[in-house]
N, C-alpha and C positions, 0 to 999 in steps of 0.2 A: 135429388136423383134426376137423371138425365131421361130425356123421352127418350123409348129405347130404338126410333128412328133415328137419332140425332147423332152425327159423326162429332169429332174433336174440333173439327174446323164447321160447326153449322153456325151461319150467322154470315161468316166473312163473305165478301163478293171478291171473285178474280176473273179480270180482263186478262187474256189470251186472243196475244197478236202474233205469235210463234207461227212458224211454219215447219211443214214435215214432223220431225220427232224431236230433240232439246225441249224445246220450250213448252211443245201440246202435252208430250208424255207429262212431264214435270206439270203442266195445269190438269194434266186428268187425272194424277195422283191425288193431290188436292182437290179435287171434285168426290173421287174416291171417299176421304175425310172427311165429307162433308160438305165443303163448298159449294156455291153456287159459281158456277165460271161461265164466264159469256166469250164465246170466242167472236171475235169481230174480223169479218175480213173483206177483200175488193171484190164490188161488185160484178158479178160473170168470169170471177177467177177465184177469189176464191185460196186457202189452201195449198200449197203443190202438191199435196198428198194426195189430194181428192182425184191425180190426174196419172197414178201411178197405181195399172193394173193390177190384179194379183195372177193374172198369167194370159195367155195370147186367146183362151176363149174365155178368159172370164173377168169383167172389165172391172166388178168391183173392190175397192181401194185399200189393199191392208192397211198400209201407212196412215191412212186417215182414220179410217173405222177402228183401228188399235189404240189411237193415240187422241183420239175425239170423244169418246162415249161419256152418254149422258151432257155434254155442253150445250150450250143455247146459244146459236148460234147469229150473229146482226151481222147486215155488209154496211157497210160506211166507206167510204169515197174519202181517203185521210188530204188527198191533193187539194179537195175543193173545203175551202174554207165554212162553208154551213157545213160540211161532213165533220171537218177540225172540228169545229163545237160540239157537235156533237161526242165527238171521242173526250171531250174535256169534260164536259157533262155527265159523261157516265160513270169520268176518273174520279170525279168530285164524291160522288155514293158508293167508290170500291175501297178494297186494300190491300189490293194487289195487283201491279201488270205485270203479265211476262213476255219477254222478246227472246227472239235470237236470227241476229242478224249483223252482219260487219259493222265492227267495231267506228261508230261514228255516225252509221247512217239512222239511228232514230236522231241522234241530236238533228243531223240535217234535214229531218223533215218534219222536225218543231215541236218534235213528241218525246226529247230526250228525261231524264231527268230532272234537270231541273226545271224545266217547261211542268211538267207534271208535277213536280213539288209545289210551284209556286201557286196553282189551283186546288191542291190538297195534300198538306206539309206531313199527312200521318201515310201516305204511300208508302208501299213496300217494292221496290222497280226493281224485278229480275232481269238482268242482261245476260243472254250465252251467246258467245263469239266462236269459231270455230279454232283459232291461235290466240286468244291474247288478247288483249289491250295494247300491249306494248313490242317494240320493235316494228320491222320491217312485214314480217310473214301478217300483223294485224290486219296489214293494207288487203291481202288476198282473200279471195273467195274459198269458202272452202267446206269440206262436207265430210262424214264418219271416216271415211276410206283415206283422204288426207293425214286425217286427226291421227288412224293408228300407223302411216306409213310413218309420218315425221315423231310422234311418241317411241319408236321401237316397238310396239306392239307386233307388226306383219311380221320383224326379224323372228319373233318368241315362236311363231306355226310353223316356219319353216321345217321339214323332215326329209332327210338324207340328200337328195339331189335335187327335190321339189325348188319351185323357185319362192321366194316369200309370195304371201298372200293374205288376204285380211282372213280374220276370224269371219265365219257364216250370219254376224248378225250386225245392224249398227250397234255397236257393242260400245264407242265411243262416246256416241249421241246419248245412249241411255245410261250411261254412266255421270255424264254432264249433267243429265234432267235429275238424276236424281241428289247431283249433287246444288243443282238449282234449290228444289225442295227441300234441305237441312237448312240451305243459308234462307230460303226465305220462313221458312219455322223459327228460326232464333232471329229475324228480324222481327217476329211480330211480337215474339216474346221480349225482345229488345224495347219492341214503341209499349209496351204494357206500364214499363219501366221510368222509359223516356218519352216519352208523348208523340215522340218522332220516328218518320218513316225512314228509311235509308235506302241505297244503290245498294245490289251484290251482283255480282260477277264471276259465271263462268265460263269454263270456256271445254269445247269438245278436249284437244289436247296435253290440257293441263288435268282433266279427270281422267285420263285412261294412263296419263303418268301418274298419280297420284294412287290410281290402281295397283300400281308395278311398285309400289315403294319397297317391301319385300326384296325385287329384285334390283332394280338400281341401287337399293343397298349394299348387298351382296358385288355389284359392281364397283362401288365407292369402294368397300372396305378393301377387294383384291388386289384393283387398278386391271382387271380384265375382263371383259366382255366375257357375258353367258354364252355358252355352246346351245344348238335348240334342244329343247327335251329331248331323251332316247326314249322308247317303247311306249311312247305317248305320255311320260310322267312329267315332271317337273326339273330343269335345270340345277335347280341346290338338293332336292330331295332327292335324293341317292338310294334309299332302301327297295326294300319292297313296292313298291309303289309306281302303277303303271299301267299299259292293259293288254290284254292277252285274246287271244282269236279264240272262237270255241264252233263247236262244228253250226251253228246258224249264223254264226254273229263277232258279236266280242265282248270282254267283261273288261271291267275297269276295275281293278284289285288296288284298293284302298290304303295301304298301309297296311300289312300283314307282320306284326311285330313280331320278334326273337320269341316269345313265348308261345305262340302258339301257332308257331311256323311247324313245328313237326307236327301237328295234328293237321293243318293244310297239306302239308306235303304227302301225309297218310291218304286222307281223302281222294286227292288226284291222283291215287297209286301209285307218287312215288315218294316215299318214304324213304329210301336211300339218300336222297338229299337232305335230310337231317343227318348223315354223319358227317358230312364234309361242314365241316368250322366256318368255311369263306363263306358259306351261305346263311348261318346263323347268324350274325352280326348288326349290328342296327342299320351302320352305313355299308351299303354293298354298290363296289365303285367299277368302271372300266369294263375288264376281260369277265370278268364275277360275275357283274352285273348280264352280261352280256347272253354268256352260261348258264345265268338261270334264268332266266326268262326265254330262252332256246327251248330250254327241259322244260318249263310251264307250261309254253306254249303248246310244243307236241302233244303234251300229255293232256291239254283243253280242251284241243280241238278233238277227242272222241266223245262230247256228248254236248247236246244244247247248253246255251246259257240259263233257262230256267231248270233247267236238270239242275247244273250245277248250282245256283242258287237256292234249290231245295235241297242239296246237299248241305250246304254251310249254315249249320242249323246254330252254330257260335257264334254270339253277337261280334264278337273280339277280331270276327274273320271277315273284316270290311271286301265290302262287294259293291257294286252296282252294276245294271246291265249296261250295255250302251246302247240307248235307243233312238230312233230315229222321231222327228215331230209326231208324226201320226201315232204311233204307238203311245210316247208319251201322253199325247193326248186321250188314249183311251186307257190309261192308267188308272185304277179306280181308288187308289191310294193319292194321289197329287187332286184327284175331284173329291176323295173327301175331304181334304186340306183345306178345299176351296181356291185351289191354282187355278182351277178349271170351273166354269159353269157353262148353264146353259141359258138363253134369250129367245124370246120370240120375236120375229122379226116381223113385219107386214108384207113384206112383200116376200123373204127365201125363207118363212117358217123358221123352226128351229135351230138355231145355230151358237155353236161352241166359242166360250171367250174367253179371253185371258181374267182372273179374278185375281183381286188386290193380296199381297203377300206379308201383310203386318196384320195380324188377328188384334184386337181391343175388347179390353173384359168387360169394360161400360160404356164403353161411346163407339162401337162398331163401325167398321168400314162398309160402304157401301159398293159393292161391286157392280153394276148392269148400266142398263141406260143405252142409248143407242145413240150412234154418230149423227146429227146433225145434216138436215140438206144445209145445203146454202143458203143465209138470209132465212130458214125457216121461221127466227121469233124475232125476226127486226120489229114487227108491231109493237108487239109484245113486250118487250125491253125498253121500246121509244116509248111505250103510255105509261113507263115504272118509273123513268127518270121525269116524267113529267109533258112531255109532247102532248100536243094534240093531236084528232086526226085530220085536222087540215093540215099544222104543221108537220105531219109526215107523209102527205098526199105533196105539200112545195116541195121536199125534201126530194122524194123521187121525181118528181118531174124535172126538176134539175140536176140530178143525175149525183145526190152527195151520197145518197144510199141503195 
């Protein structure tokens, strides 16, 4: 029986040399599990997260603080070669790095792959790129908001005359991070196997294609490009399905299937659209579609969304509200889930965080922990792998940490 502190991942060590969200989220999931993860990064820089506000008076860092907690954080100086040893040093007691950054540039600064295999052959080396590997686009720089314009992602938001735009979250980046985290779970179950560590690779917009598969499906099978959802729903799903205004707000109507579409229709007072056939049907296409969700609407918009949600007291009559973050966040259903908790912070008291989203019956996730300063357990970390502290008093004087 497992100590019941003890995640799926307690024991492994992962190195996080990631910037922003790919690679940190994807190491803080894994920290989550269990891990110990050391994020290592440039002296008096640092992160780029750590330098992206969360609004014009308030300086401190979502980016980082979301996609950091709980890490231990070392600066190491990878240019200066006592810094290199150092990062080799610490690759030699982990098993795990993760990066994400153009495609070539850790090979070019001696930290690639096989540089790192050849100091500890059971590594597990996470690469996310923002294009690829391959072709031309691998050469470019590039970040979430590329990932969904060149995937077709931004095409799928577009509504009526709107021009495309990305979705409201890096939706790309955390897509990739967590497709980092599968491949590197089946590499370690891989070296359990084989003794050896391996490369995986991903990349921002090959996960937010890989998302769409559904609908580049749908694209293959035609030969013609999706129109963007009508009434907020979905391009292939043609039913019921969509969302509708109500006098606060809006609901997002789930799939309201042929059976128990006249008892909806009852409910919203109007029942007369159960006798007309074109609205009964599973696929309701075009003009139909059009038509009823005109009649929904009108007839929504005379009571709240939680009115109406207390009316639909039939499981069968999928609902959701549409909420905005705040709200959601004070959802006391998603905080019993454990989407939500709370943290004590030292310096802003209490404060609300995102909490990990895969529950374990015996080896528990751990959700909390807090972001890391900069460099806070360089010592720390240097007297695990074996440092002295004179050799990390040289170490800083010449500027490797």
């Amino acid at each position: 029986m497992s100590d019941e502190n003890d995640g799926p991942l307690t024991g492994m060590r992962v190195i996080d040399i990631g910037v922003l969200v790919q690679g940190p989220q994807a190491a803080q999931t894994l920290y989550e599990m269990g891990a110990d993860v050391i994020k290592v990064e440039l002296p008096g820089i640092g992160d780029h997260g750590r330098w992206i506000p969360a609004s014009e008076t308030d300086p401190r860092p979502p980016f980082f603080i979301g996609s950091n907690r709980g890490k231990r954080s070392i600066t190491v100086n990878l240019r200066d070669p006592a810094g290199l040893q150092v990062f080799l040093d610490l690759v030699t007691q982990s098993d795990v790095v993760i990066s994400n950054f153009t495609a070539g540039a850790m090979d070019r600064a001696g930290i690639g792959y096989e540089d790192l295999a050849a100091v500890n052959p059971r590594i597990v080396y996470a690469a996310g790129t923002a294009y690829g590997l391959e072709g031309d686009a691998a050469r470019r720089k590039g970040a979430d908001l590329g990932a969904q314009a060149a995937g077709g992602l931004m095409r799928a938001t577009e509504s009526g005359e709107t021009r495309p735009g990305a979705v409201g979250i890096t939706i790309a980046d955390h897509i990739a991070s967590q497709n980092m985290v599968n491949g590197v779970l089946a590499a370690l179950l891989a070296r359990e196997r084989t003794g050896r560590g391996q490369k995986i690779e991903t990349s921002l917009v090959g996960g937010q294609i890989y998302a769409q598969a559904s609908e580049y499906t749908a694209v293959f099978l035609t030969g013609e490009d999706l129109d963007p959802p009508t009434h907020g729903g979905h391009p292939v799903i043609e039913g019921l399905y969509g969302v509708v205004p109500t006098a606060d707000g809006a609901m997002a109507l789930v799939g309201i299937a042929p059976q128990v579409r006249a008892e909806f229709f009852a409910i919203i007072e109007r029942p007369a659209l159960a006798d007309e056939d074109r609205f009964m049907t599973t696929q309701i296409r075009g003009e139909t579609r059009d038509d009823l969700f005109a009649a929904i609407g009108e007839a929504m918009r005379s009571r709240t969304t939680a009115e109406w949600g207390a009316a639909f007291t039939n499981p069968d009559i999928r609902w959701s509200p549409v909420q905005r973050r705040l709200a959601a966040a004070a959802d006391p259903d998603l905080h019993a889930s454990g989407y939500f908790y709370t943290e004590d912070h030292p310096e802003w008291g209490e404060i609300t965080m995102v909490g990990h989203p895969i529950r374990f019956s015996d080896t528990p996730a751990r959700p909390g922990g807090l972001a890391p300063e900069l460099g806070q357990h360089t010592e720390e970390i240097l007297l695990e792998i074996g440092r002295s502290w004179d050799d990390i008093t040289a170490l800083r004087d010449q500027g490797a940490i």
